[in-house]
C-alpha positions as CSV (number, residue, x, y, z in Angstrom):
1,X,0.0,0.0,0.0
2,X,1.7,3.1,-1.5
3,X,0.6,6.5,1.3
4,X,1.1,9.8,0.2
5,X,0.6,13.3,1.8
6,X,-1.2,16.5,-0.4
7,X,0.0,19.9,-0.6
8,X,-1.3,22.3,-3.2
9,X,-2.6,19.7,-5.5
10,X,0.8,17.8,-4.8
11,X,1.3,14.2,-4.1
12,X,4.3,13.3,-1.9
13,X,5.3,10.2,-1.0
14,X,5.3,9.0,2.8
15,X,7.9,6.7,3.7
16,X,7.8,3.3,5.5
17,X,9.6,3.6,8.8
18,X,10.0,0.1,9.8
19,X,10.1,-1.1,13.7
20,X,13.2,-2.3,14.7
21,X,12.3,-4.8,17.6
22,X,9.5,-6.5,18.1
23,X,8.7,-4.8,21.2
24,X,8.2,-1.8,19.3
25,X,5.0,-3.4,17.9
26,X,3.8,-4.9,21.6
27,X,3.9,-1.7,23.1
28,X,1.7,0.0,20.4
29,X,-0.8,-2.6,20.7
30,X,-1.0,-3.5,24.3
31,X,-1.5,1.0,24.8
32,X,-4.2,0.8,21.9
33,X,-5.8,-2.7,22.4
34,X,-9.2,-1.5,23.0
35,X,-8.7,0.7,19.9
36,X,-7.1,-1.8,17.6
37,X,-9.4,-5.1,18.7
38,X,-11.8,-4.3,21.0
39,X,-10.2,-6.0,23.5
40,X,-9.0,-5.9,27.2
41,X,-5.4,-6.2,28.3
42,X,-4.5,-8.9,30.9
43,X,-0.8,-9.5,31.1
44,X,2.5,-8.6,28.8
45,X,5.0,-11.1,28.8
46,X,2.4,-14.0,30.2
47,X,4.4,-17.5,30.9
48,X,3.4,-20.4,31.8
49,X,4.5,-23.8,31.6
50,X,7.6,-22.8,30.2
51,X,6.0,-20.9,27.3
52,X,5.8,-16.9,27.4
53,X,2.7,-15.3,25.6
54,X,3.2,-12.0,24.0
55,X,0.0,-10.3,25.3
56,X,-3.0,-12.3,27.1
57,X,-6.3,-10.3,26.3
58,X,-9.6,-10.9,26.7
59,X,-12.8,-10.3,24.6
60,X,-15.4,-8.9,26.5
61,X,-18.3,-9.5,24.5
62,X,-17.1,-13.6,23.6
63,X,-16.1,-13.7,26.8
64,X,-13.1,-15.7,26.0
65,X,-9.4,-15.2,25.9
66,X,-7.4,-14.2,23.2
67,X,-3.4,-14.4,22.9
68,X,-1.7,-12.4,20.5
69,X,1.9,-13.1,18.8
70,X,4.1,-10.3,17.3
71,X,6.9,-11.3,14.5
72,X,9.0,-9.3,12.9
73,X,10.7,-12.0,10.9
74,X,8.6,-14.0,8.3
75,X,9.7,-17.6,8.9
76,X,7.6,-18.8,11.5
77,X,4.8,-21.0,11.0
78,X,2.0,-20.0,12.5
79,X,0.0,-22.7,12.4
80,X,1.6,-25.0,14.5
81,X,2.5,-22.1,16.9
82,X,-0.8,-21.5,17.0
83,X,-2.4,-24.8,18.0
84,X,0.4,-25.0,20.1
85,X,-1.0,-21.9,22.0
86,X,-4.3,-23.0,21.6
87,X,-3.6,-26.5,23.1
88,X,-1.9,-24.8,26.5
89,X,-4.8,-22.9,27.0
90,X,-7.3,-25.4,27.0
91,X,-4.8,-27.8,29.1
92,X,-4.3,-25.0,31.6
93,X,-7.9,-22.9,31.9
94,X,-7.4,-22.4,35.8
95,X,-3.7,-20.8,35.2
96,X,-5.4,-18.3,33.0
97,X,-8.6,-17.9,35.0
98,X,-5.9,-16.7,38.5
99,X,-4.2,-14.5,35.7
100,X,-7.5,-12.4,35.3
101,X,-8.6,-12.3,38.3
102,X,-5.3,-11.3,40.1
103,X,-4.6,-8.5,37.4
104,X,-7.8,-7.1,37.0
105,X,-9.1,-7.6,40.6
106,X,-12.0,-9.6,40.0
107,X,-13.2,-12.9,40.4
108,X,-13.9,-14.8,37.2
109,X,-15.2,-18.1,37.2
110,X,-14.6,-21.2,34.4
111,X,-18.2,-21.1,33.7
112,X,-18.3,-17.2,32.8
113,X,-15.8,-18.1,30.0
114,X,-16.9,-19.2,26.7
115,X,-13.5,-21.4,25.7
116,X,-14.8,-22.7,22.3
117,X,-14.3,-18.9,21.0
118,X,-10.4,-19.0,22.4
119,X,-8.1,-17.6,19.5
120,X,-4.9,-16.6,18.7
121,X,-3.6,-13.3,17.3
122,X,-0.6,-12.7,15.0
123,X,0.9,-9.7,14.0
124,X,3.6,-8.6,11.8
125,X,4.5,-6.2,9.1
126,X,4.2,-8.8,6.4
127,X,3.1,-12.7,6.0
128,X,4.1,-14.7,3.2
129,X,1.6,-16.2,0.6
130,X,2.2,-19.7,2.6
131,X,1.7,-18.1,6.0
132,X,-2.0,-16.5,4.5
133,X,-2.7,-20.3,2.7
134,X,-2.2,-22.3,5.8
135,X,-4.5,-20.0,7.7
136,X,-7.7,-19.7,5.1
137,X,-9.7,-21.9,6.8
138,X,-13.4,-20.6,7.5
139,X,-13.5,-22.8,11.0
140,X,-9.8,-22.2,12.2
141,X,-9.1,-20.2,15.5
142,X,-6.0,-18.0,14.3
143,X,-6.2,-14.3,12.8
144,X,-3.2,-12.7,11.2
145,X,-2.9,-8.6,11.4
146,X,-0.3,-6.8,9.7
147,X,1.5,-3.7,10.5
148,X,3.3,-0.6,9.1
149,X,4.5,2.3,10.3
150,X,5.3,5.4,8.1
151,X,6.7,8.8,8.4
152,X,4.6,11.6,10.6
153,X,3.5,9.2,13.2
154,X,1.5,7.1,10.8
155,X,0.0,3.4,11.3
156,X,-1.4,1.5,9.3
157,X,-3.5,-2.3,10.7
158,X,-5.3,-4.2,8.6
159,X,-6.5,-8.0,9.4
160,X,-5.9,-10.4,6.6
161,X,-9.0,-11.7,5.6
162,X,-10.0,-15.2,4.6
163,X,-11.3,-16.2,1.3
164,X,-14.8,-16.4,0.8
165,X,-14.2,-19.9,-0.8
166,X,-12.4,-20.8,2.5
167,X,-13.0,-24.4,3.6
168,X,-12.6,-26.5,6.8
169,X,-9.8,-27.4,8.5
170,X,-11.3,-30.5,10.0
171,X,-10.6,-33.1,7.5
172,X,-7.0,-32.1,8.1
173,X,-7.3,-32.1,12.0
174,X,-8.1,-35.3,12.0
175,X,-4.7,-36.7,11.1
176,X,-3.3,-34.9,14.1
177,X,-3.8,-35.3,17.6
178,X,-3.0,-32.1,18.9
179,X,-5.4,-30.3,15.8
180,X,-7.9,-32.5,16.5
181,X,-8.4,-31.8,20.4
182,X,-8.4,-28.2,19.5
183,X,-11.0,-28.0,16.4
184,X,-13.2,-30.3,19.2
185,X,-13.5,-27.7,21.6
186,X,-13.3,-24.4,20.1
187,X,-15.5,-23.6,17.4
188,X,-15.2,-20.6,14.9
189,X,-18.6,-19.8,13.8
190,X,-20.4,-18.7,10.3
191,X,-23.5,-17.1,8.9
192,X,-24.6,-21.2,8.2
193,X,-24.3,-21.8,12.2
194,X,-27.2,-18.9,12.5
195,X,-29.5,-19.8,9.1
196,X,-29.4,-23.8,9.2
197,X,-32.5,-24.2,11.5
198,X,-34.1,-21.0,11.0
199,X,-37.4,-20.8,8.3
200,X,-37.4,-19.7,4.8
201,X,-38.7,-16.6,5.8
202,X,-36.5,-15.9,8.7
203,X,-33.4,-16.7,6.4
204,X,-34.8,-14.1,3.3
205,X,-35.3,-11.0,6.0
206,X,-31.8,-11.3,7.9
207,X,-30.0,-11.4,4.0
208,X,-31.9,-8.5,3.0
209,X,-31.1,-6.9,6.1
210,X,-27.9,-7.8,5.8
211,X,-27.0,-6.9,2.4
212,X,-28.6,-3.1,2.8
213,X,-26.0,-3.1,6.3
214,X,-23.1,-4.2,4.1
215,X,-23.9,-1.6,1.1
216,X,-24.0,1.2,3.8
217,X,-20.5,1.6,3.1
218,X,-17.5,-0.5,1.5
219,X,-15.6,-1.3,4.6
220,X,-18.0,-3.0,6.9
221,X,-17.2,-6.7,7.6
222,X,-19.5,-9.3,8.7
223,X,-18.5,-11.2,12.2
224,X,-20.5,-14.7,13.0
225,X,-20.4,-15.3,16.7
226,X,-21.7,-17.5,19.0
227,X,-25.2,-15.6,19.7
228,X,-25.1,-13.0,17.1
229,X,-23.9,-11.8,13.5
230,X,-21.6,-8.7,14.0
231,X,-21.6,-5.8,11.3
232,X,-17.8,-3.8,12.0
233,X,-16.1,-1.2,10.7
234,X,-12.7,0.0,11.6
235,X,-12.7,-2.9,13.9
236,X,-15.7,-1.5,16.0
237,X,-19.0,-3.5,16.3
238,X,-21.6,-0.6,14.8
239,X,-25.1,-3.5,15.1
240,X,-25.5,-6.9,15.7
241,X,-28.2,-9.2,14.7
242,X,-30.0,-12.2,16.2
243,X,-31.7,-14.7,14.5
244,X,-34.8,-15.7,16.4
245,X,-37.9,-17.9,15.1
246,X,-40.3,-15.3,14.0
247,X,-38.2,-12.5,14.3
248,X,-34.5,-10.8,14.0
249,X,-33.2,-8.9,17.2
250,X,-31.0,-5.9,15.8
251,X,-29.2,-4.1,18.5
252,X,-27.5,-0.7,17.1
253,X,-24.0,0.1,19.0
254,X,-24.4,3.6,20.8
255,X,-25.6,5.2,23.8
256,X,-29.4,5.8,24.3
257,X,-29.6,9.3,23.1
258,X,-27.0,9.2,20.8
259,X,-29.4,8.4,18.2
260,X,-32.1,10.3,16.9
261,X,-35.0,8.2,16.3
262,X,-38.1,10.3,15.4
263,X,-40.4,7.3,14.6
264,X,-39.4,6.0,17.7
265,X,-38.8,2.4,16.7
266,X,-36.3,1.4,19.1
267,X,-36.3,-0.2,22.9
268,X,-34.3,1.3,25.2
269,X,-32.4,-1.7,26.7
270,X,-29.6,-0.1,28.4
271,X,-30.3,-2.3,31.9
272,X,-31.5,-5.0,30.3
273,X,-30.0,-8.1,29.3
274,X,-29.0,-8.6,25.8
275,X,-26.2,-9.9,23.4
276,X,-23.7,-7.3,21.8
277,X,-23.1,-3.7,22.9
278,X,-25.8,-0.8,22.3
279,X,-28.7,0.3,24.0
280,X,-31.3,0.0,21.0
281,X,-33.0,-2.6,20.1
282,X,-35.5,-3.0,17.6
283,X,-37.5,-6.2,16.6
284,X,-37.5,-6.9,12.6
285,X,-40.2,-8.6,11.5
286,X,-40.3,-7.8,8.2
287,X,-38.5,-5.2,5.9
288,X,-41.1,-2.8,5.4
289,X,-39.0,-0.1,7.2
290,X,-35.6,-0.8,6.4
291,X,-35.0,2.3,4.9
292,X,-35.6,4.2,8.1
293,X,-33.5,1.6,10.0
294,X,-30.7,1.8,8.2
295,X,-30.9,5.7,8.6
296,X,-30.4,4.7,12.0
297,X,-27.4,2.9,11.7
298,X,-26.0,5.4,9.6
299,X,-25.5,7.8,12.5
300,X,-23.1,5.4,14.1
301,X,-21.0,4.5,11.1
């Protein structure tokens, strides 16, 4: 990706200026986190069992933890490390559990965690086309970022995303032990997990909403989870939908107040129970006013 700086109609070029340790790309994460991910720092330099994880995080709204890798150098493969890392979590949940609670002072329990949405986090300025082919797999837990950073304090992080065509990495876990008893317990989930046992009419209304959510703008992704379908942008959750029987639950990401609903089309649920973050919620039952919900969602993009 080429950057450049205007001046009077000019275009200059901005140079690379690349990190020199590895630490230099910790630090900017683990003081941006929330920013970058969405997540919540645990511990920097985490070992255990004579392994040391870069950063432990963990995602609030999974509720799961995350652990995330830097690399400056490109010969690493990341799927093994990965699993590996995956496999000592799972081994060791109680170690990880005492690591919260002691650092953030509060008392988690092992059945507040979700463990089947466990994943780990690479990042580096570059990945080679073997690095991004082992990892384009729709159902595995591993996520590779990349990182630059240019002249006048500028950063660039993108997430390298998966083909579309993407297929399963469990006829391949199957011939490994260690893959196997990962791909068991942690499950990476897809629009299929939500639409499989949900009517005809149920599926039609979440793809129309969905489609009009994605042509809001060209940069808005869309995140299966366990209980919901996030819409993000700039790696912040803006709605979430919820597949129910009858009806979709859409939940818009913003304060009560900080929309401006004049029809008045949305529950305020910001002490109530629900999944994602936002307190407006609005039941879809058909797509009658999806123009006016998608002005909505506008004023949080």
């Amino acid at each position: 990706m080429n950057l450049y700086n205007t001046k009077e109609k000019k275009l200059k070029s901005v140079k690379e200026k690349p990190f020199k340790l590895e630490k230099e790309i910790q630090s900017l994460f683990e003081d941006n986190l929330e920013i970058i991910m969405g997540l919540q720092l645990v511990k920097s330099e985490f070992s255990i069992k004579s392994k040391r994880i870069d950063t432990l995080a963990y995602d609030i709204q999974s509720k799961a933890f995350v652990i995330i890798e830097y690399k400056r150098s490109k010969n690493i493969s990341v799927v093994d490390q990965g699993f590996t890392y995956l496999s000592l979590m799972l081994e060791n949940k109680a170690d990880f559990i005492v690591e919260y609670n002691e650092t953030q002072k509060r008392t988690l329990k092992r059945s507040d965690i979700d463990w089947s949405q466990t994943r780990v986090i690479f990042v580096s300025t570059g990945f080679t086309d073997n690095q991004k082919t082992a990892t384009n797999f729709k159902d595995i837990a591993i996520e590779l970022w990349e990182v630059k950073r240019y002249e006048n304090d500028l950063v660039s992080i993108n997430q390298v995303k998966k083909s579309k065509s993407a297929e399963s990495i469990k006829p391949l876990s199957s011939r490994n032990h260690q893959l196997e008893a990962v791909t068991r317990e942690i499950k990476v989930y897809t629009e299929d997990d939500h639409l499989t046992d949900k009517s005809d009419t149920i599926v039609e209304l979440y793809e129309t909403y969905r489609d009009a959510i994605v042509g809001l703008t060209n940069d808005i992704e869309i995140i299966p989870k366990k209980l919901y379908i996030a819409f993000n942008k700039n790696n912040r959750n803006i709605a979430y939908l919820h597949l129910q029987k009858k009806n979709i639950k859409l939940w818009i990401n913003a304060k009560w107040g900080d929309i401006k609903d004049s029809m008045e089309i949305s529950n305020n649920v910001a002490n109530k129970g629900h999944y994602g973050y936002g307190d407006y919620e609005i039941d879809l039952k058909d797509d009658a006013q999806l123009e006016y919900v998608l002005s909505l969602i506008k004023q949080v993009i």
